[in-house]
C-alpha positions in Angstrom: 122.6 -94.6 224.1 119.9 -92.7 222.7 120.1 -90.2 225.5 122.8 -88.8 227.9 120.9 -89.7 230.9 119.1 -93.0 230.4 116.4 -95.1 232.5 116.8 -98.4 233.0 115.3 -101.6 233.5 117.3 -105.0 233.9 116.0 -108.2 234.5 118.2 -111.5 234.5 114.9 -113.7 234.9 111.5 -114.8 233.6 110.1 -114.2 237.3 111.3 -110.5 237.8 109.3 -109.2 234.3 106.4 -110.6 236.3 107.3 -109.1 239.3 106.7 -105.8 238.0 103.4 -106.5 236.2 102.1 -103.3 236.1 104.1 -101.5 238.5 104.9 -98.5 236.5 102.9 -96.0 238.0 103.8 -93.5 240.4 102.9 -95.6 243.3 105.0 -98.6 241.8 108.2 -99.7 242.1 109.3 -97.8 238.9 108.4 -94.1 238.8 108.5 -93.6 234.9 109.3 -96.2 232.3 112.6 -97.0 231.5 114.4 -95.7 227.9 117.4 -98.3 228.5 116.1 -102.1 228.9 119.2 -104.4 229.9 118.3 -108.3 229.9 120.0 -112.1 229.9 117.3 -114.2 229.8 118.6 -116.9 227.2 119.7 -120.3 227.1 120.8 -122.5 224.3 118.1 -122.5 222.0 117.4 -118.8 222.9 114.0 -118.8 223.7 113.5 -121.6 225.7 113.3 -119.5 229.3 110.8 -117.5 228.4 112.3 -114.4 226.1 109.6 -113.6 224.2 106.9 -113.3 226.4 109.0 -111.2 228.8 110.3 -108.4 226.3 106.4 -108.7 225.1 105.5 -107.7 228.9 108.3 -105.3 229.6 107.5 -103.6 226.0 103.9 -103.1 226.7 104.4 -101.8 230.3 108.0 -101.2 231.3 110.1 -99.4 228.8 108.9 -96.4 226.7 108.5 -96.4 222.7 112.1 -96.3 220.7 113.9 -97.1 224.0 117.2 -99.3 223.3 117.9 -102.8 224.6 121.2 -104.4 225.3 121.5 -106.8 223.9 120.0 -105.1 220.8 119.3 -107.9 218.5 119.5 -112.0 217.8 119.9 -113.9 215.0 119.0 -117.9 214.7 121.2 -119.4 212.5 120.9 -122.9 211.2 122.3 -125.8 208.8 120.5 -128.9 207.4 123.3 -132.6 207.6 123.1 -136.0 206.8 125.3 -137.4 209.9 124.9 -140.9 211.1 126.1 -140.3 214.4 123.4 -137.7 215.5 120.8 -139.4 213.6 121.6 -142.7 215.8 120.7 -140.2 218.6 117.0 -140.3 217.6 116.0 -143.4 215.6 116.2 -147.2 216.0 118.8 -148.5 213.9 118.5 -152.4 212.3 120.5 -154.6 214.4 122.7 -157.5 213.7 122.1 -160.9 215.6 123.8 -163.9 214.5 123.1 -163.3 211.2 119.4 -162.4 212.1 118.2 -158.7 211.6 116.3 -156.5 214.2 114.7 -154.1 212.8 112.4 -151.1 214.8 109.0 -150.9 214.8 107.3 -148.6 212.3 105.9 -146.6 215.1 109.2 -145.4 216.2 110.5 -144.6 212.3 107.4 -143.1 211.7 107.7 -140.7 215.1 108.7 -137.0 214.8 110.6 -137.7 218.3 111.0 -135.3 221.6 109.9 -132.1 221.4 112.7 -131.4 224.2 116.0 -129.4 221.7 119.2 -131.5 221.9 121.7 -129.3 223.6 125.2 -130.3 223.4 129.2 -128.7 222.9 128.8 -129.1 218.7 132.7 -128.1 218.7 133.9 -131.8 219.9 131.3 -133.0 216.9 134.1 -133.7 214.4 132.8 -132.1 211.0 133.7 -135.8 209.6 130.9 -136.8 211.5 128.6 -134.7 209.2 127.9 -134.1 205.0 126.6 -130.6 205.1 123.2 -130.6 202.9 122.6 -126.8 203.1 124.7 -123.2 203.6 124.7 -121.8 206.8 121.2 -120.3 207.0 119.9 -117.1 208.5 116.5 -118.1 209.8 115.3 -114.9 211.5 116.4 -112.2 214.1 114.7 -110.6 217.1 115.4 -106.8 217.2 115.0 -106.4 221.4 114.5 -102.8 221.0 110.9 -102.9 219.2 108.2 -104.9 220.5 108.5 -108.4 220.5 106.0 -111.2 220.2 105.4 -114.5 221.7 102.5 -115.5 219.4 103.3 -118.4 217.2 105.2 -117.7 213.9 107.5 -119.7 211.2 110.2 -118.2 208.8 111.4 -120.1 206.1 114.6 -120.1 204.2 115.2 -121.1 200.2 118.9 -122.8 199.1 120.2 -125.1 196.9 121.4 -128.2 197.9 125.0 -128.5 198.4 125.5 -132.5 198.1 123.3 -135.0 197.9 122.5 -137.7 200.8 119.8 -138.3 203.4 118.9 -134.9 205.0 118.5 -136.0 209.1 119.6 -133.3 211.2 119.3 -129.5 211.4 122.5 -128.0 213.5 121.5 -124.6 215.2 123.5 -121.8 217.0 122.7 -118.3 217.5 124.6 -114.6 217.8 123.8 -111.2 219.4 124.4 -108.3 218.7 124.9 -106.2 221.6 124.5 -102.6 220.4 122.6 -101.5 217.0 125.8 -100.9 214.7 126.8 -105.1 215.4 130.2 -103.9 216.4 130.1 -105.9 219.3 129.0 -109.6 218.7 128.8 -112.9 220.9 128.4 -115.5 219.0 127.7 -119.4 219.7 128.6 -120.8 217.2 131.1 -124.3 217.2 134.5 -123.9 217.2 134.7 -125.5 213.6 133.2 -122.4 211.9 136.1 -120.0 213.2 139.4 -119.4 211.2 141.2 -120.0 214.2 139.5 -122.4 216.0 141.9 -122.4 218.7 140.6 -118.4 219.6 136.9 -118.9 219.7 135.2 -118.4 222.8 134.2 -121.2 225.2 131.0 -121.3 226.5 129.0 -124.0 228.4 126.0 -122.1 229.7 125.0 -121.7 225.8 125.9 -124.3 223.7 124.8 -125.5 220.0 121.2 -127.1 219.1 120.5 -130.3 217.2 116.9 -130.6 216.2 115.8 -133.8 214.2 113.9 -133.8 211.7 110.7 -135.9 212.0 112.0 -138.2 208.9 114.8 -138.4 207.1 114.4 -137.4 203.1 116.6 -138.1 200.2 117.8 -135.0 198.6 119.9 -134.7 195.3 122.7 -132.3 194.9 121.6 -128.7 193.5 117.7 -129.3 193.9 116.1 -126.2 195.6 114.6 -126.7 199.3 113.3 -124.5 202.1 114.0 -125.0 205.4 111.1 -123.9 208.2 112.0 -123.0 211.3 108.6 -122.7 213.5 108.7 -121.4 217.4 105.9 -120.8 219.9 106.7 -118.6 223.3 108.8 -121.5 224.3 111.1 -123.9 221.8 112.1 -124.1 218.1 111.4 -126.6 215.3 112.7 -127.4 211.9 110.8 -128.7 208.8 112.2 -129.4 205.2 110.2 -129.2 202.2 110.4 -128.7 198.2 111.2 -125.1 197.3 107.6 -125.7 195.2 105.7 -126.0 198.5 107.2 -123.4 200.4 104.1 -121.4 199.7 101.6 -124.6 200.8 103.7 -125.1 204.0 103.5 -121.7 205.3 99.6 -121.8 205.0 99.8 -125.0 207.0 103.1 -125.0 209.4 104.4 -128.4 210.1 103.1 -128.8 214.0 105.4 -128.8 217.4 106.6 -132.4 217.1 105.4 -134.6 219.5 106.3 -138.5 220.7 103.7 -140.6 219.7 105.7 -144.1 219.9 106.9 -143.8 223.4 110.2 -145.2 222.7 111.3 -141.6 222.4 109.9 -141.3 226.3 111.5 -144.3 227.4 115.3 -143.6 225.7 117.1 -140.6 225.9 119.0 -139.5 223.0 122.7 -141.1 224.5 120.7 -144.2 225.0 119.5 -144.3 221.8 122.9 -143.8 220.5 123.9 -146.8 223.3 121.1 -148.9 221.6 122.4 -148.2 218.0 126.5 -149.0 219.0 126.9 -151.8 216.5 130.2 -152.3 218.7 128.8 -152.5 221.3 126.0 -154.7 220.4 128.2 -157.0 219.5 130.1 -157.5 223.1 126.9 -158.2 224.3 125.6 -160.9 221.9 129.0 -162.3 222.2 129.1 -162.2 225.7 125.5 -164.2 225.7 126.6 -166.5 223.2 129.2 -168.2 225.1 127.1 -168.5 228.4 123.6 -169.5 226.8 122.7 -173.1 226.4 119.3 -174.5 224.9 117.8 -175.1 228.0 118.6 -171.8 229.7 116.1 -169.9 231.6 116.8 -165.9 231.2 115.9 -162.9 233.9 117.4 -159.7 232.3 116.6 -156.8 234.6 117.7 -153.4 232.6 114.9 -150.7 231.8 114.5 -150.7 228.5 116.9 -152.9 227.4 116.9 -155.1 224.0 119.3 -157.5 226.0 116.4 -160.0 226.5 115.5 -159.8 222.9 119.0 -161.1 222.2 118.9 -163.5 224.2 115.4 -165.3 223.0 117.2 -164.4 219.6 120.5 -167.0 220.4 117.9 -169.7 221.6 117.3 -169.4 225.2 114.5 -171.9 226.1 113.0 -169.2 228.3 113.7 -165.1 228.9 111.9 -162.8 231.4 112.5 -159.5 231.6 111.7 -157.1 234.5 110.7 -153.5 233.7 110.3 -150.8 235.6 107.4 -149.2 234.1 104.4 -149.9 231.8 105.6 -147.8 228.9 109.0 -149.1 228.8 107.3 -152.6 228.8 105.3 -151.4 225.6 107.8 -150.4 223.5 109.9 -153.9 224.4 106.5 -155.4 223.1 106.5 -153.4 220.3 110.2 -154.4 219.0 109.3 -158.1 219.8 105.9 -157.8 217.3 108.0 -156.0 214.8 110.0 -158.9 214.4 107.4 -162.0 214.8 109.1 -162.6 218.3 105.6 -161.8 220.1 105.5 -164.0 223.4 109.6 -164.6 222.9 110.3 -162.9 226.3 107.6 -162.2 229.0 107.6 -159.1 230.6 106.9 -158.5 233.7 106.4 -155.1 235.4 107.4 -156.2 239.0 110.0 -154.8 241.3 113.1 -157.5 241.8 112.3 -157.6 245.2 108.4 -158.8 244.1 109.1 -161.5 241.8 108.4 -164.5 242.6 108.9 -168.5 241.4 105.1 -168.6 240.5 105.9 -165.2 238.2 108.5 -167.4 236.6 106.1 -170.4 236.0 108.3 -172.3 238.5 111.4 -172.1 236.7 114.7 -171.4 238.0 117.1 -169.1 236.5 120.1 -170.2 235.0 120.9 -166.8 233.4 120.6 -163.3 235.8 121.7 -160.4 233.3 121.6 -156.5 232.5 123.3 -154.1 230.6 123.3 -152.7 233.6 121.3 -149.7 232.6 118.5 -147.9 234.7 117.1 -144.2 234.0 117.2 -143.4 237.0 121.3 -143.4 237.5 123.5 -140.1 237.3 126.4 -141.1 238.6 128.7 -144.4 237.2 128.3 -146.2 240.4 124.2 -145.9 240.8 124.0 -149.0 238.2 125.3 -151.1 240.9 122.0 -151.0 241.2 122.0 -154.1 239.5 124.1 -155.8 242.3 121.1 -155.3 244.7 118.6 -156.7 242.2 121.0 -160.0 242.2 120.8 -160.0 245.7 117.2 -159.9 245.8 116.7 -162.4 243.1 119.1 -165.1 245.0 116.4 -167.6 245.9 115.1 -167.9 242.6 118.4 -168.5 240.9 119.6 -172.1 240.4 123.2 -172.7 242.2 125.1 -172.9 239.0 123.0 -169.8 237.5 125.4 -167.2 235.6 125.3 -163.7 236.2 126.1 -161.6 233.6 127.8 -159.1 233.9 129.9 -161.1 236.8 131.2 -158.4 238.1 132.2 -154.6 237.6 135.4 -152.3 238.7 135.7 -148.4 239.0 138.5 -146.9 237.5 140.4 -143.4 238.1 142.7 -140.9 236.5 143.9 -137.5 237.1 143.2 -134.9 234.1 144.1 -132.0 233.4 140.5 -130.2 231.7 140.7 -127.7 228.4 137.9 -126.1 230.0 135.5 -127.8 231.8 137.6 -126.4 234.8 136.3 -123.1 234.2 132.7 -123.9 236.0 134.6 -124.1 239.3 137.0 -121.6 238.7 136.6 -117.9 240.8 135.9 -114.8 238.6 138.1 -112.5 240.5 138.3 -109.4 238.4 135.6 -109.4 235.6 135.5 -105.9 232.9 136.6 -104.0 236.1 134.0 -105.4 238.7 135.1 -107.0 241.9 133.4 -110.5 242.2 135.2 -111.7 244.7 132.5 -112.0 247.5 130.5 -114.2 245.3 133.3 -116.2 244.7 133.8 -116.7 248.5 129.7 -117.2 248.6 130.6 -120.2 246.0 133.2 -121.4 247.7 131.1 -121.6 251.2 128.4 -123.5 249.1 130.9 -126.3 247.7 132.9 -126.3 250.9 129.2 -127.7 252.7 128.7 -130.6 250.5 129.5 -130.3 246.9 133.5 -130.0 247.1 133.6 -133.5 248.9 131.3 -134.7 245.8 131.7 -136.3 242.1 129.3 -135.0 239.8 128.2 -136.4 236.4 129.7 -134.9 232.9 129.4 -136.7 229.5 132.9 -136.2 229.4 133.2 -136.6 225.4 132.0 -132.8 225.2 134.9 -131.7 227.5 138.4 -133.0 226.1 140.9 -133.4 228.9 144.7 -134.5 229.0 145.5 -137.4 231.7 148.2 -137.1 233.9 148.3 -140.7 235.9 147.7 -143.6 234.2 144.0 -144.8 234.7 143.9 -146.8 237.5 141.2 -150.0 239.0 140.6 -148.9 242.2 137.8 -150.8 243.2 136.0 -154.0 242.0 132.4 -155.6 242.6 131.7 -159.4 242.4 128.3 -159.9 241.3 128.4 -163.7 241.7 128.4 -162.9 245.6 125.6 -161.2 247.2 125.4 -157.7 247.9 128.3 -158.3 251.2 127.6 -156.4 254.9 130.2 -154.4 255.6 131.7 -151.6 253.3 134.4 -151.8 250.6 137.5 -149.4 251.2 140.3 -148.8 248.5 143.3 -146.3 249.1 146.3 -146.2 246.9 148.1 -143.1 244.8 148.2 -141.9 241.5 151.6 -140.5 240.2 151.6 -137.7 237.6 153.5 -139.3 234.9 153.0 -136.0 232.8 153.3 -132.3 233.4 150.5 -129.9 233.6 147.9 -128.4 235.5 145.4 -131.3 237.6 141.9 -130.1 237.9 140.5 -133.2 239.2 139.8 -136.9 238.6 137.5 -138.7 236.6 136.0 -141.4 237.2 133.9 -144.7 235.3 132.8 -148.3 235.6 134.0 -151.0 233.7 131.1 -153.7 233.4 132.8 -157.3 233.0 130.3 -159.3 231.2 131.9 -162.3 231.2 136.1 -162.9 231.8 136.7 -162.3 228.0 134.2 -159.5 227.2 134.0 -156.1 228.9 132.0 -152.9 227.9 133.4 -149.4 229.5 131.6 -146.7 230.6 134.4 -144.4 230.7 137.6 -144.7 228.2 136.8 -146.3 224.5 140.4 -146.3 223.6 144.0 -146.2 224.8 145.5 -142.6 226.6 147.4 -140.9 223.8 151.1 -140.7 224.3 150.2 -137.3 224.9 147.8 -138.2 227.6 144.7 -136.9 225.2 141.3 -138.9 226.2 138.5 -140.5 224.1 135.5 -141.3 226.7 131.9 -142.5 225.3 129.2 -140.6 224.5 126.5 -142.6 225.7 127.3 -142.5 229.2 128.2 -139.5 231.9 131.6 -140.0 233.7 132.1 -138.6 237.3 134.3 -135.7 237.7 136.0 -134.9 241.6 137.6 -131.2 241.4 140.4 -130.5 243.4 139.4 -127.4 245.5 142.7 -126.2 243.9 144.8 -127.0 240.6 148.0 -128.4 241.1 151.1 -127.6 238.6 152.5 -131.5 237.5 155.9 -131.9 237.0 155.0 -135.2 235.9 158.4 -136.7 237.2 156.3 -139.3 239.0 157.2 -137.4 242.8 153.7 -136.0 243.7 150.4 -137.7 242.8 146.9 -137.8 243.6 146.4 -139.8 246.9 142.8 -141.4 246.7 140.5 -143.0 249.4 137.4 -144.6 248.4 134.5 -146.7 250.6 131.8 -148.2 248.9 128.7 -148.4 251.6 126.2 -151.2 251.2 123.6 -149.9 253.3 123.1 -146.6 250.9 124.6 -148.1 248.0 126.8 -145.2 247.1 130.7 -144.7 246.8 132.4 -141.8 249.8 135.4 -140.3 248.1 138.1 -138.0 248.9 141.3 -137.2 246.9 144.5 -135.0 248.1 147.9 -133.9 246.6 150.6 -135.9 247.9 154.4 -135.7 247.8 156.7 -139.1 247.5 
């Protein structure tokens, strides 16, 4: 502190700076400024709740001139990869089908993508998955304790290339420093980048960036670049260019990128990873393959899906495809004409519940399918969805039609978390303050609805140990109609393993056909150990035990379950309790 007896001002939110617009005077709410100006108003890419703008405001009317701010200063650090697994997060991929190629439109490749940053745990992004291009780059810092701007600005940051490849992403973390000396540092950055991995710091209300870049650019090992980093009041975005242009691109900044090809609308970045699964792909043409004849007629009801594509691609005589909204129907059209498949599938942008025999030209379907994907689902279960749209669609199928997928199960298993338990966890005792009535405020939230409640977590960001086996504890025939009365499902799952049970996670199995089944939980066997490997392009649900339990994992106590599945709101009641043999 700059002075034994300091002023202060502390704000934990965009709206109290604006609160206090001009209150400063003796008839305020402040009666001087303030010398001491203590804030948390970041998130993961820094500045995206407002920052600047509000240590602009409280610097021009709140605090007085050389006061100090706590945190004291920030620095955005950043590193340019080629990695094929993020880049499938943002572009189209070529696509194998039965020895045909489908390839994107150029309006998608040539699309600088969401503005929106890419916020995700970069410590569960194996550094296998990624060539690093660059050094770890300083990119700027924000010294709290001067006045700040919001105005546009760009820094940029000369290196030489470490390795060749196809520069794609730019990974981005940043650190603070929390008094003027840097003594005291909290850092974001990835687990990977510690000595000791095992000691860094977990932290899920800031994570690690991934901004793409608008194209991908072949670079050669030891050629000189600069990477831009350019940020309004609001968000961050990177730029790559020739260390001979630096000069020409800071007179002209690369603008804020925006979609201009829809697709990037229409997908989200895990489904354009879903999209570009080659594996995955390749369940589904096989799937179609062994159900589609020359004469079938096709309804694929997905949003967004390429399933229908397929399908025209293996010979159907006829596919239809329902979307749910105009754009997502243009960019379907727009990956037909890209490869000469124009008129191949009709599109129709009509509710299940709309459509018609004279929409289908008077044809009959033979073939009902979907992925089942919908944009609209949070939860595992919500794409049963699909169920209802088959029940809606029943006159117009023929009475031998197929319905792929035929049917779908969800499946359980007790896990212990690494830390995703932490979110529900109390405080207690934090650095000497007594939290506990917020934790009993918490507690009284859950305890009204949320306790009794799964909620969705992409689950491959947050490892986890099992300790049941995964269990079926429900299935869903889709070659019956939607039925009347609810679906129950009790049973128990034994701990087989010792450790501490947070809660139960929980996915859907879709089965496509009897041979061919595409998870939405668990891509590969439990480890002996009973480590996890879940998919990244879908969120699991999560139930947490109001309390952990302590597994002896000598198969005595388990995790007694009890599930009903309501037609009428087309959700899954759930509840979950300790038990001893």
């Amino acid at each position: 502190m700059r002075e034994t007896k300091s002023r202060y001002f502390s704000s934990f939110s965009v709206a109290s700076f604006h609160k206090y617009s001009g209150c400063v005077l003796t008839d305020g709410d402040m009666q001087e400024k303030a010398n001491l100006l203590i804030t948390e108003l970041f998130d993961t890419e820094l500045i995206g709740e407002g920052a600047l703008p509000s240590y602009e405001h409280a610097h021009q009317n709140l605090v007085t001139a050389g006061c100090e701010a706590v945190p004291h200063r920030a620095t955005v650090y950043a590193q340019l990869v080629e990695s094929e697994l993020l880049w499938s997060w943002a572009q189209l991929q070529p696509a194998e089908v039965e020895g045909a190629r489908l390839v994107p439109p150029p309006a998608v490749g040539r699309c600088a993508g969401a503005h929106s940053v890419c916020d995700v745990q970069l410590s569960q992004v194996s550094p296998s998955s990624f060539t690093p291009l660059s050094p770890l780059c300083a990119m700027f810092s924000v010294d709290f304790s001067k006045p700040v701007s919001s105005a546009f600005q760009s820094h940029s940051t000369s290196f030489v290339a470490r390795a060749g490849g196809r520069a794609q992403v730019v990974l981005s973390w940043w650190d603070l420093d929390m008094d003027p000396s840097g003594t005291i540092v909290c850092s974001m950055a990835p687990t990977w980048t510690y000595p000791q991995p095992a000691k860094a710091p977990w932290r899920d209300h800031w994570m690690q960036s991934v901004y793409f870049l608008p194209a991908e650019r072949q670079v050669a090992e030891r050629e000189e670049l600069s990477l831009t980093v350019c940020h309004d009041d609001y968000s961050l975005w990177y730029s790559l260019q020739p260390h001979s242009l630096q000069d020409a691109q800071a007179a002209t900044p690369p603008p804020r990128p925006c979609c201009t090809c829809q697709a990037h609308l229409v997908w989200t970045r895990p489904r354009f990873g879903e999209l570009n699964d080659r594996r995955r792909t390749g369940s589904y043409v096989a799937a179609l393959r062994s159900v589609l004849s020359e004469d079938s007629v096709c309804l694929s009801v997905s949003d967004g899906s390429l399933l229908p594509v397929f399908a025209h691609m293996l010979g159907a005589k006829k596919v239809f495809s329902l979307e749910n909204s105009r754009m997502s129907k243009q960019v379907i059209e727009e990956v037909l004409e890209a490869n000469s498949k124009k008129g191949g599938v009709e599109l129709l942008e009509i509710r299940p519940e709309q459509l018609t025999s004279q929409d289908l030209r008077g044809e009959q379907i033979s073939v009902l399918m979907g992925e089942p994907y919908f944009s609209t689902s949070l939860l595992p279960w919500h794409s049963l969805f699909f169920w209802y749209c088959r029940t809606a669609l029943a006159g117009l199928l023929r009475p031998t039609a197929t319905i792929l997928p035929c049917s779908a199960s969800l499946h359980v298993v007790a896990v212990e978390f690494q830390d995703l338990w932490r979110i529900r966890a109390p405080c207690g005792i934090c650095e000497g303050f007594d939290v506990t009535p917020m934790d009993e405020m918490v507690q009284r939230s859950l305890d009204f609805r949320e306790s009794r409640e799964a909620e969705p977590h992409p689950l491959w960001e947050y490892p986890c140990r099992a300790l049941t086996h995964p269990t079926e504890v429900m299935t869903f025939d889709f070659t019956q109609c939607v039925p009347q009365e609810p679906i129950s499902s009790q049973g128990l799952l034994p701990f087989i393993r010792t450790g501490r049970c947070h809660g139960v996670a929980l996915w859907m199995d879709y089965h496509l056909t009897d041979d061919v089944t595409v998870s939405g939980g668990l891509t590969q066997p439990i480890r002996e150990q009973g480590d996890c490997e879940w998919s990244r392009h879908r969120k699991q649900g999560v139930y947490f035990l109001r309390s952990a339990w302590d597994s002896l994992g000598d198969g005595r106590t388990g995790v007694s379950y009890s599930f009903t599945f309501e037609p009428s709101l087309g959700d899954v009641r759930m509840d979950f309790s300790i038990t001893g043999h």
